[in-house]
DRENDO-1510 file (C-alpha; in Angstrom, 1 decimal, always signed):
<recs>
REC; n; res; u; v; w
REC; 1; UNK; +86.0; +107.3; +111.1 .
REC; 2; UNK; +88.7; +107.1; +113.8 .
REC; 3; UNK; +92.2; +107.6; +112.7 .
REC; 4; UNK; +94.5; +105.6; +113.6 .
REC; 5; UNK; +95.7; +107.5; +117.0 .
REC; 6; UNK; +92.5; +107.4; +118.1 .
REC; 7; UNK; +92.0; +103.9; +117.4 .
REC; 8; UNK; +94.8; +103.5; +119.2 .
REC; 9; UNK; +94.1; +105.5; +121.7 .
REC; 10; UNK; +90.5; +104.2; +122.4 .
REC; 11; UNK; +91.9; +100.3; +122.8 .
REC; 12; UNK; +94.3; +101.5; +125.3 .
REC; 13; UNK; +91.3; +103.1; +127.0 .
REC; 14; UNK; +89.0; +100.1; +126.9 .
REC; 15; UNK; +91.9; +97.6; +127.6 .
REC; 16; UNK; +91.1; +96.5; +130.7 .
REC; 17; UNK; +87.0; +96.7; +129.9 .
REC; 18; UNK; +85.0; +94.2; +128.8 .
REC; 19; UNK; +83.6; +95.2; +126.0 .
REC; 20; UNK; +80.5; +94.4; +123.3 .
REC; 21; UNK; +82.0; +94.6; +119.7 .
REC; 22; UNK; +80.1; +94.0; +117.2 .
REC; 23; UNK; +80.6; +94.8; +113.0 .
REC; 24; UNK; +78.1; +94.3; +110.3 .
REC; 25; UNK; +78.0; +93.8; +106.8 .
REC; 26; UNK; +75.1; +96.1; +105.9 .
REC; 27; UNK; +75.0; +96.4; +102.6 .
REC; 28; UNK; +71.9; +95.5; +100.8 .
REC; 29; UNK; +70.5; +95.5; +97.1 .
REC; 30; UNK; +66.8; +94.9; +97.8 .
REC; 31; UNK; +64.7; +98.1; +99.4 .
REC; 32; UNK; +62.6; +95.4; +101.5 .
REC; 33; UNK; +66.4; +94.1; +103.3 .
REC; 34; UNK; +67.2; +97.7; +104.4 .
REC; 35; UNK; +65.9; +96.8; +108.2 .
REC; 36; UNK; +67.8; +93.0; +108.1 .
REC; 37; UNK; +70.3; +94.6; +109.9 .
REC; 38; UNK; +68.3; +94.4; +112.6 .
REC; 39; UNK; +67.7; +90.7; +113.2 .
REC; 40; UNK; +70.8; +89.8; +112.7 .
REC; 41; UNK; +72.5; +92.2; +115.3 .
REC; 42; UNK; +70.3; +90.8; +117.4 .
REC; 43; UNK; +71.1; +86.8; +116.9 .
REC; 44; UNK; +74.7; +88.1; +117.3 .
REC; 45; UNK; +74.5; +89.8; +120.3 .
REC; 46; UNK; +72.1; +86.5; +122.2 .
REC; 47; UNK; +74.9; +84.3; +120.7 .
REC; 48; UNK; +78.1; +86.6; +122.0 .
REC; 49; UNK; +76.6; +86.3; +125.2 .
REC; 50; UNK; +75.3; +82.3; +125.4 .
REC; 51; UNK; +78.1; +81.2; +127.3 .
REC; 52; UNK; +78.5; +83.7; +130.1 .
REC; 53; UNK; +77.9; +82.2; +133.9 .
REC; 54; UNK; +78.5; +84.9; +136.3 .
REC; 55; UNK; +76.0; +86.8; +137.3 .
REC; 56; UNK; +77.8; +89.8; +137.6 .
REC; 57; UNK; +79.2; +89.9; +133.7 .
REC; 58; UNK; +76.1; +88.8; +133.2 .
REC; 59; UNK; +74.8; +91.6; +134.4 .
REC; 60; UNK; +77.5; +94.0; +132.6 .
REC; 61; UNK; +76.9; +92.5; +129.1 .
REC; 62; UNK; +73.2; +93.0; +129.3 .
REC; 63; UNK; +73.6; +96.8; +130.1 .
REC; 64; UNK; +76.0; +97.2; +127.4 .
REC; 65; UNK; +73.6; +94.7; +124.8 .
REC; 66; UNK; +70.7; +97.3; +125.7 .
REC; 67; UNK; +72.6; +100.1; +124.6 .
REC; 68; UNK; +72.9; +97.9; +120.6 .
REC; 69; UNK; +69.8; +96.5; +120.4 .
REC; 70; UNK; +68.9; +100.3; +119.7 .
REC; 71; UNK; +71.9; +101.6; +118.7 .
REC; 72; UNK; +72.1; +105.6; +117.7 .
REC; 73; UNK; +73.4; +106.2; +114.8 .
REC; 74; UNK; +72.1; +103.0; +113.1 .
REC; 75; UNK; +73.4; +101.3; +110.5 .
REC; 76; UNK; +72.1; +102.9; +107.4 .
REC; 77; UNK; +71.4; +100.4; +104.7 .
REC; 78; UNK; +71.6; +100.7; +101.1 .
REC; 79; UNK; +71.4; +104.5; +101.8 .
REC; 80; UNK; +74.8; +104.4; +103.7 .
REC; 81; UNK; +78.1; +102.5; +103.8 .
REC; 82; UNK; +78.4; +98.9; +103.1 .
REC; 83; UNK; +79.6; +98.2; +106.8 .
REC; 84; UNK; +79.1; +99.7; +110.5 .
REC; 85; UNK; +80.7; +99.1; +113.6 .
REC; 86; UNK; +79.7; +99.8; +117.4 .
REC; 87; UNK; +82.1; +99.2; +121.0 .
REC; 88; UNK; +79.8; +99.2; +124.0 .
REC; 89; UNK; +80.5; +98.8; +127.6 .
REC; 90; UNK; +78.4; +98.5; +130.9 .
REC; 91; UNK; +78.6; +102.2; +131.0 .
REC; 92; UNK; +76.7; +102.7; +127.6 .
REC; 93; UNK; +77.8; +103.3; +123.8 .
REC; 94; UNK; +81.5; +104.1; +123.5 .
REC; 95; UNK; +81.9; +104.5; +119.7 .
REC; 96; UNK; +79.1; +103.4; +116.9 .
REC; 97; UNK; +80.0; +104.7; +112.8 .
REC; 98; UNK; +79.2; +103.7; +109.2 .
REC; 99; UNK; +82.6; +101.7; +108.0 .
REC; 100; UNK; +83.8; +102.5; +104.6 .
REC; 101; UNK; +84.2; +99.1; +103.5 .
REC; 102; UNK; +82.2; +95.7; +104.1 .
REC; 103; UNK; +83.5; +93.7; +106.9 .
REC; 104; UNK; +83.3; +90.1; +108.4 .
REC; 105; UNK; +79.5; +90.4; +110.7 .
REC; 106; UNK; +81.0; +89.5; +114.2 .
REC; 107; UNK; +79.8; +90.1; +117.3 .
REC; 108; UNK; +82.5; +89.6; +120.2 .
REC; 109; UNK; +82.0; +90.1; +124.2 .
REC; 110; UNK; +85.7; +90.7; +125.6 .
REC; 111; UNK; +88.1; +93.0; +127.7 .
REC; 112; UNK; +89.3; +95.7; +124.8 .
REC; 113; UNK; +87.2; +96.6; +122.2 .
REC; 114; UNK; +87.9; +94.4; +118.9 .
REC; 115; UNK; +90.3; +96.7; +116.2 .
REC; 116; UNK; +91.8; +94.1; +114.2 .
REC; 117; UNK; +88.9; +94.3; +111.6 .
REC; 118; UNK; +88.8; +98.1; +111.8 .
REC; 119; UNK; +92.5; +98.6; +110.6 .
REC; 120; UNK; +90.9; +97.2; +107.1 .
REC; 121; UNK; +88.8; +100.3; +107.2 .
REC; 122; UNK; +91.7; +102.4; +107.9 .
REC; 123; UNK; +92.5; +103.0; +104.6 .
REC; 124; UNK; +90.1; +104.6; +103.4 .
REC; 125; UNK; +92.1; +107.7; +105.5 .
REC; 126; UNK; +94.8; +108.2; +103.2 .
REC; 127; UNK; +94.0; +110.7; +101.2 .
REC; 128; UNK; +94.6; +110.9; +97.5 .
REC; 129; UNK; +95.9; +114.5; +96.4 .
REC; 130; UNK; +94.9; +115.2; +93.0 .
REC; 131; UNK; +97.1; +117.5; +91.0 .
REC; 132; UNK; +95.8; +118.7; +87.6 .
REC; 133; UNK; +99.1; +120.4; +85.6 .
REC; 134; UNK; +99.4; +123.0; +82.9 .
REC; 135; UNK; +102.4; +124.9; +82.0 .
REC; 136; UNK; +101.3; +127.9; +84.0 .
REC; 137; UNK; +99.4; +126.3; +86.6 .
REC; 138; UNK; +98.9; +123.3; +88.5 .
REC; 139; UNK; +95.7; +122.8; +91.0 .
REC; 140; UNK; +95.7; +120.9; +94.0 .
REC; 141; UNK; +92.7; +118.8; +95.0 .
REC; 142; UNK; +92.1; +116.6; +98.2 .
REC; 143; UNK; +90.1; +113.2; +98.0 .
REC; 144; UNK; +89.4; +111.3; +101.2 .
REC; 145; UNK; +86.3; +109.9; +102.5 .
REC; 146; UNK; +84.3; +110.2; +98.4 .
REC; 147; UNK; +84.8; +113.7; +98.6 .
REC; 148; UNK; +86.9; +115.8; +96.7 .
REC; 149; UNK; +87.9; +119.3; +98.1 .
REC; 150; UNK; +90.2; +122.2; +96.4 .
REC; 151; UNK; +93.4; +123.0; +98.1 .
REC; 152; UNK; +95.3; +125.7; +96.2 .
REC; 153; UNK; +96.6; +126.9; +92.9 .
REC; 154; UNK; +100.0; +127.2; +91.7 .
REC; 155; UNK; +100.6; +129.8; +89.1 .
REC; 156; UNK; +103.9; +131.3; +86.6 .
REC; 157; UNK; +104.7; +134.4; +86.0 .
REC; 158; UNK; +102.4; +135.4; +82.2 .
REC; 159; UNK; +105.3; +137.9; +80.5 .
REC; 160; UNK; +107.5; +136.3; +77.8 .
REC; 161; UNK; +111.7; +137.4; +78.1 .
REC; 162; UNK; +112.4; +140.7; +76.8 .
REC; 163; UNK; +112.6; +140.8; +72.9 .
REC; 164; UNK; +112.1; +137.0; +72.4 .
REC; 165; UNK; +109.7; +137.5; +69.6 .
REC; 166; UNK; +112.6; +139.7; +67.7 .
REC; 167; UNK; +115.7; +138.0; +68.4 .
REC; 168; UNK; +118.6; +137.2; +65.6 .
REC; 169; UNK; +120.0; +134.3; +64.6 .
REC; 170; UNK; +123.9; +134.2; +66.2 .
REC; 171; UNK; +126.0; +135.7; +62.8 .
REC; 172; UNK; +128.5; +132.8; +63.4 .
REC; 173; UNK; +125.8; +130.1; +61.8 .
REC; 174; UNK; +126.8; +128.7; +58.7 .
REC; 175; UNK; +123.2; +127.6; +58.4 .
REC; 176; UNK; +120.8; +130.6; +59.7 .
REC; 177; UNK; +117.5; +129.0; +61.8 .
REC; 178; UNK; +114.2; +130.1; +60.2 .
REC; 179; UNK; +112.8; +133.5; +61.2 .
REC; 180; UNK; +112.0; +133.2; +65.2 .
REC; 181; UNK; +113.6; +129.9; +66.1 .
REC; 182; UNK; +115.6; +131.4; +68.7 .
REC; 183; UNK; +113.0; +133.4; +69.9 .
REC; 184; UNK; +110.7; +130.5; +70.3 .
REC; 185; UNK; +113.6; +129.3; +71.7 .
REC; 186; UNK; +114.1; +131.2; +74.4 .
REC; 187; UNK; +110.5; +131.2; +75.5 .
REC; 188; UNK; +110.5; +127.8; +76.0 .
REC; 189; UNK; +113.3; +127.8; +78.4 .
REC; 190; UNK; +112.0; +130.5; +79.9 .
REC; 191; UNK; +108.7; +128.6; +80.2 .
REC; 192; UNK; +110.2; +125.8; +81.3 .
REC; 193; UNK; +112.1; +127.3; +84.3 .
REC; 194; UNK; +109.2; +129.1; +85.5 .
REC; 195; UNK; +107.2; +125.9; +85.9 .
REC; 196; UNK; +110.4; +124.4; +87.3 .
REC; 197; UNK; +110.3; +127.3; +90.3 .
REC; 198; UNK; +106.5; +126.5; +90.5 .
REC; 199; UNK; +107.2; +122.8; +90.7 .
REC; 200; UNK; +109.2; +122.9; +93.4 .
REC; 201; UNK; +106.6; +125.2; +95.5 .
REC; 202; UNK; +104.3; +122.3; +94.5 .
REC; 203; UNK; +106.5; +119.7; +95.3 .
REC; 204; UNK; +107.1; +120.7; +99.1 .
REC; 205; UNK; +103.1; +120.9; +99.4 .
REC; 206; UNK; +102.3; +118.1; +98.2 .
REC; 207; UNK; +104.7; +116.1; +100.5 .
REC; 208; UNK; +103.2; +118.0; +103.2 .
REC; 209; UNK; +99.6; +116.9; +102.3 .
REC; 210; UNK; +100.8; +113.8; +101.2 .
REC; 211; UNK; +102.8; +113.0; +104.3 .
REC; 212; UNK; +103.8; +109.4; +105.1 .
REC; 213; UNK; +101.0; +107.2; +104.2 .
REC; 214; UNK; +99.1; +109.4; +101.2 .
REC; 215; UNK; +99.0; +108.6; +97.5 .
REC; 216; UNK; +99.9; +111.4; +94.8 .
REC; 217; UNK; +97.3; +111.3; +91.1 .
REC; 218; UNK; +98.9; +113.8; +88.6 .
REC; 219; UNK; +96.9; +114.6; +85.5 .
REC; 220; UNK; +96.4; +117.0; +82.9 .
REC; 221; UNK; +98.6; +118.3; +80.0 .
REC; 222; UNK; +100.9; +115.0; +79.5 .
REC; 223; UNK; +104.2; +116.9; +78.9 .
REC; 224; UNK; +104.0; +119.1; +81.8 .
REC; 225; UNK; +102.6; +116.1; +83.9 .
REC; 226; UNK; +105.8; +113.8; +83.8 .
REC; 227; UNK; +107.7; +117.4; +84.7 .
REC; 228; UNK; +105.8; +118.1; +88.0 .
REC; 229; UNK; +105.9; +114.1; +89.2 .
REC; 230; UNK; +110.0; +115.0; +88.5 .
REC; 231; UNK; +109.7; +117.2; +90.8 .
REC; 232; UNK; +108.4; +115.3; +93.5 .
REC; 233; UNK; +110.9; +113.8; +96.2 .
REC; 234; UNK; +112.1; +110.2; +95.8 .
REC; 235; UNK; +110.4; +109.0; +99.2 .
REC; 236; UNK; +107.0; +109.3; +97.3 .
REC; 237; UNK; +108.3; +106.6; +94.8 .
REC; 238; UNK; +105.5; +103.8; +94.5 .
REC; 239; UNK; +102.8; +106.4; +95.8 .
REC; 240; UNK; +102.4; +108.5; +92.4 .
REC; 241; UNK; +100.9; +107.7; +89.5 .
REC; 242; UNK; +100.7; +109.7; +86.6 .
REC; 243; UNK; +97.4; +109.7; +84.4 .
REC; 244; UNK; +96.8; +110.1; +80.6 .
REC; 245; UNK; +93.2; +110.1; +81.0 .
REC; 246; UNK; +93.3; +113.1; +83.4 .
REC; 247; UNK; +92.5; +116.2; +81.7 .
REC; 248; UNK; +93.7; +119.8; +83.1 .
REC; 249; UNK; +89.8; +120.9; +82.9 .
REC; 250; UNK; +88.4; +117.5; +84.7 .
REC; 251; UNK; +84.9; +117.4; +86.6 .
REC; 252; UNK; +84.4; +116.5; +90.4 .
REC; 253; UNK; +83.3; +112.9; +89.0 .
REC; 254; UNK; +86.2; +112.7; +86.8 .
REC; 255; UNK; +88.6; +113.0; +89.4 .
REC; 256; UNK; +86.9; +111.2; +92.1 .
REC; 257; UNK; +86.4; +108.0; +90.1 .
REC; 258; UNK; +90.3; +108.4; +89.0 .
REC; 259; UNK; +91.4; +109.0; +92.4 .
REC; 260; UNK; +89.4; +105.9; +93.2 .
REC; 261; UNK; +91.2; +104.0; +90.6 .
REC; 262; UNK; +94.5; +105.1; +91.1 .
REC; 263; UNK; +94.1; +104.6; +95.5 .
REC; 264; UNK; +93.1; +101.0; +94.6 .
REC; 265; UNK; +96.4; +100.9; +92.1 .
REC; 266; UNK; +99.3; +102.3; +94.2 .
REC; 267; UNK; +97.4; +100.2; +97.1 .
REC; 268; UNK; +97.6; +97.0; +95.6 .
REC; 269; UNK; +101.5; +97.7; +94.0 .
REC; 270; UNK; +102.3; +98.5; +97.5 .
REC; 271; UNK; +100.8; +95.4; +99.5 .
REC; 272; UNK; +102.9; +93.2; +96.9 .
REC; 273; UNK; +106.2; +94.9; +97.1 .
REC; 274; UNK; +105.7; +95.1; +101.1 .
REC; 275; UNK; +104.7; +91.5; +101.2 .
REC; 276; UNK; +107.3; +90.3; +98.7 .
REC; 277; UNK; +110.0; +91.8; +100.5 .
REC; 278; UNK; +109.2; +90.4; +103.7 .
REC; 279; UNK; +108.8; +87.2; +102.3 .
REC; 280; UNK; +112.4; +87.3; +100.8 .
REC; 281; UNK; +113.4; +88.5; +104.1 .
REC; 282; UNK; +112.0; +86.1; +106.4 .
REC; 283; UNK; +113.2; +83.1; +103.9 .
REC; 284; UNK; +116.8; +84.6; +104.2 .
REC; 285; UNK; +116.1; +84.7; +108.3 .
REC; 286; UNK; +116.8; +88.9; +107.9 .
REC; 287; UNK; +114.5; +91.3; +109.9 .
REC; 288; UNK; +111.4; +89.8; +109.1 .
REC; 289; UNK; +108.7; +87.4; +110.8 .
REC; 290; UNK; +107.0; +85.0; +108.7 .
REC; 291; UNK; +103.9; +83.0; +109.4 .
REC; 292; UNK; +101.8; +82.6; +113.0 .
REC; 293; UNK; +104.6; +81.0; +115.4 .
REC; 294; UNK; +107.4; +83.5; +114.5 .
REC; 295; UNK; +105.1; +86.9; +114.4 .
REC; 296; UNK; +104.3; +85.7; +118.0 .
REC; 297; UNK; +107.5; +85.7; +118.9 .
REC; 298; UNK; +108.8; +88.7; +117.7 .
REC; 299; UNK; +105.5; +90.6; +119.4 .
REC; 300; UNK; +106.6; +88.8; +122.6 .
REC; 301; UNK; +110.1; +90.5; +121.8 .
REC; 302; UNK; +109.0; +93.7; +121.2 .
REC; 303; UNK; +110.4; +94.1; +117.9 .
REC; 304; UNK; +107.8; +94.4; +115.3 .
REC; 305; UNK; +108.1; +97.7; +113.5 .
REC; 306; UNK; +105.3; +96.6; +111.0 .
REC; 307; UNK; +102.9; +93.9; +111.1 .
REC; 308; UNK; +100.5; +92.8; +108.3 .
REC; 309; UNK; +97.6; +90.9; +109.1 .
REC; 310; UNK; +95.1; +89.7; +105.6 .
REC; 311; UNK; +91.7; +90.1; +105.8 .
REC; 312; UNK; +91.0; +86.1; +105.3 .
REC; 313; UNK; +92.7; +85.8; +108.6 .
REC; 314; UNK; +91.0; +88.4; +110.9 .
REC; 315; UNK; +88.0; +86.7; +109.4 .
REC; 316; UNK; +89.1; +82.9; +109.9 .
REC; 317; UNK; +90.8; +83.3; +112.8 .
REC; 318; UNK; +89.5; +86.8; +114.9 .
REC; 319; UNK; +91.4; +86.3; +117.9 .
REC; 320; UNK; +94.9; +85.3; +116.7 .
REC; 321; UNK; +94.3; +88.0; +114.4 .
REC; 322; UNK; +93.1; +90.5; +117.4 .
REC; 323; UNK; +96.1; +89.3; +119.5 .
REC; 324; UNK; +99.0; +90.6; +117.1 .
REC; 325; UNK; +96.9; +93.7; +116.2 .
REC; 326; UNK; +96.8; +94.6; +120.1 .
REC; 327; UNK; +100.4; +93.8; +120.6 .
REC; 328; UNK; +101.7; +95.1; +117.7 .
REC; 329; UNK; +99.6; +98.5; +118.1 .
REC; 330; UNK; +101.0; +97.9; +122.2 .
REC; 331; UNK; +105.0; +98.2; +121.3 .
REC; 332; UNK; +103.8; +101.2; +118.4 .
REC; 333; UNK; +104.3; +99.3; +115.6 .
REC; 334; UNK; +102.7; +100.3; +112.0 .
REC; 335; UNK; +99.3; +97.5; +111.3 .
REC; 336; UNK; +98.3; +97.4; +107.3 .
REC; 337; UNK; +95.5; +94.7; +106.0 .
REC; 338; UNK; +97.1; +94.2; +102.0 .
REC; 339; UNK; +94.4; +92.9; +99.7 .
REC; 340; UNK; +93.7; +91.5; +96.2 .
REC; 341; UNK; +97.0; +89.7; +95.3 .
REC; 342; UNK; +99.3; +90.8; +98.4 .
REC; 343; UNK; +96.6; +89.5; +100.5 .
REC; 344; UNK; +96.2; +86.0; +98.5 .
REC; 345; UNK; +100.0; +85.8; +99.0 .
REC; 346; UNK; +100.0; +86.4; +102.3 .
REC; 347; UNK; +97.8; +84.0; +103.2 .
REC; 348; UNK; +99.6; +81.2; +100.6 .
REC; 349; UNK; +102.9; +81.7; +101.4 .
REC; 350; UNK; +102.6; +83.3; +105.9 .
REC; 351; UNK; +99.4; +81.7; +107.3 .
REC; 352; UNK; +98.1; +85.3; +106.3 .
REC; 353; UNK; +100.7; +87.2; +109.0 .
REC; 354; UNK; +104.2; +88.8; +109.0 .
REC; 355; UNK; +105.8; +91.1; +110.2 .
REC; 356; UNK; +109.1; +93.5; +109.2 .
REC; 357; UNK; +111.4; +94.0; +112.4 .
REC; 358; UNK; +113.3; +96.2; +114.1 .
REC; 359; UNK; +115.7; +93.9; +115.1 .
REC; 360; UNK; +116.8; +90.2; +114.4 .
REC; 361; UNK; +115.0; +87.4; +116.5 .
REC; 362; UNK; +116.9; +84.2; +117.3 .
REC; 363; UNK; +114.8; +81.5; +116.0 .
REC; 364; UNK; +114.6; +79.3; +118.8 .
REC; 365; UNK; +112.3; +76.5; +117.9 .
REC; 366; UNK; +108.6; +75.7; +118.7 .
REC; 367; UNK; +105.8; +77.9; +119.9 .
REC; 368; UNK; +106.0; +78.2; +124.1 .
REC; 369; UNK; +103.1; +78.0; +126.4 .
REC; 370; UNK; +101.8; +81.6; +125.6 .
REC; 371; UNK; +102.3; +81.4; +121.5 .
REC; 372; UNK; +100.0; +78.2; +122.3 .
REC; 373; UNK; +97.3; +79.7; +124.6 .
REC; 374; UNK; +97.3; +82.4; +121.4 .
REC; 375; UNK; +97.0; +79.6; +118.9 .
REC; 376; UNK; +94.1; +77.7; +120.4 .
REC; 377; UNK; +92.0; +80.6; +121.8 .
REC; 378; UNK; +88.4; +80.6; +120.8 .
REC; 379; UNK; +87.2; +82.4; +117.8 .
REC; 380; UNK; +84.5; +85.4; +117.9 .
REC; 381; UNK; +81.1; +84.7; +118.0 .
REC; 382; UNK; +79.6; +85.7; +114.0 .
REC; 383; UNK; +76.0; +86.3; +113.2 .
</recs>
């Protein structure tokens, strides 16, 4: 998959290229639909290019429909991922891959390669980082992509403090502690600040790995657990989630299908609070763009930090959708696609856009001539 600089990067390649887009939903449960991928790319592609008059992009589309109607890799079927995607040009195949998740089947003949559906797919890059904690030890795992890969391990120091096994009760207690309290004592403190100097070593790691957009899964022993998420710095509040299920000694599968779990968790908790709060925001006329007309014109402004398209609106509505993507993605803005509840909220209460600001944006009425043009263009051709 492309990250998202390369996605990026590749629109403002292809900006000013027409383009052959098409995505498929290619996931099948029947062995004899593994090749229906096939017909319908090609319905799509006849139908993406039914209403083109000049000979000349005539001429381009059918070089750059060749290059699909074979297209290398191929989707994959039942045997692969649920979606695929392909960008070609009059110059041949400029990017074809499997796509995580299912998408909207579209097929779209344009300048600049269609991304608004493939910012869905994005993220599926952040990684989850797996930590599984003991008191002496704490391993760090990596799952991106349905595969789960070892980082490093943390360790403590073995040796107990000298003589804890034989120390005295202080001779000032009226009421003497049983034999070895103290010394039990003191190894647990001593225990306890070791892992403290290992959590902090595993605290500036895992921020590194983590970095701005990953979720954290902490498992293993439950006590020493809730220590290490202490540990962890207060920016990766709402992207850690400590587990009860995750034992210190878990399997690959174990911790893939928790990582899974918890991705699809801290995902959904996030799209609400982000969508909530710029809801609140753009009622209370704050930094914050709510609905179609006033996204538009805080694009036109330049002053969209973070836009947030649902996926019920790249599919109802491709090129409004496609429009703010491009823009927002134009003036480096942040693009998320919030599902499950966010995204049913999104669409309820903000036509299924908004956006948080970087600065205010008088309100001054009605859409103008280009928020219009944006409005009524034609939708994408869909097989």
């Amino acid at each position: 998959m492309l990250t998202p600089k390369e996605l990026g990067e590749m629109w403002r390649d292809l900006a000013h290229t027409q383009v052959l887009s098409v995505y498929l939903d290619t996931r099948v449960t029947d062995p004899a639909m593994r090749d229906a991928w096939r017909p319908a790319l090609l319905t799509a592609i006849r139908a993406a290019g039914a209403h083109i008059t000049d000979p000349e992009e005539r001429g381009r589309f059918d070089q750059a429909a060749a290059v699909l109607r074979d297209p290398s890799p191929a989707p994959g079927g039942m045997w692969s991922a649920p979606g695929w995607v392909a960008f070609a040009t009059a110059d041949g195949l400029r990017y074809a891959a499997d796509l995580p998740v299912r998408p909207t089947s579209l097929c779209v003949w344009r300048e600049g390669p269609v991304i608004a559906p493939y910012v869905r797919a994005l993220k599926q890059h952040r990684p989850v980082i797996v930590a599984l904690v003991e008191s002496r030890a704490i391993r760090l795992f990596r799952y991106a992509k349905g595969a789960i890969q070892p980082i490093e391990e943390f360790t403590t120091p073995s040796e107990e403090p000298s003589g804890a096994g034989s120390a005295a009760p202080p001779r000032a207690s009226s009421a003497p502690s049983a034999r070895g309290a103290v010394g039990t004592e003191a190894v647990a403190r001593h225990r306890l600040a070791a892992f403290q100097r290992m959590a902090t070593a595993f605290a500036g790691r895992v921020d590194a790995l983590a970095g701005e957009a990953g979720w954290v899964l902490i498992g293993g022993s439950t006590e020493w657990a809730h220590h290490a998420h202490e540990a962890l710095g207060k920016h990766l509040d709402g992207r850690v989630l400590v587990s009860s299920t995750l034992h210190h000694d878990a399997a690959d599968a174990d911790m893939k299908r928790e990582a899974t779990d918890a991705a699809t968790e801290l995902r959904g908790a996030h799209g609400r609070v982000i969508v909530n709060q710029l809801l609140d925001r753009g009622n209370g006329h704050a930094r914050a763009a709510v609905g179609a007309t006033a996204v538009q014109r805080a694009l036109r402004a330049s002053a969209v930090d973070l836009l947030l398209v649902s996926p019920e609106l790249i599919r109802a509505d491709e090129a409004l959708a496609e429009n703010a993507v491009r823009a927002a993605i134009g003036q480096g803005a942040t693009v998320e696609v919030p599902s499950g509840d966010a995204a049913a909220k999104l669409d309820g209460a903000a036509q299924g856009i908004a956006a948080r600001l970087r600065f205010p944006v008088e309100d001054v009425g009605g859409p103008d001539e280009d928020e219009e043009a944006v409005l009524a263009a034609p939708t994408a051709q869909r097989p």
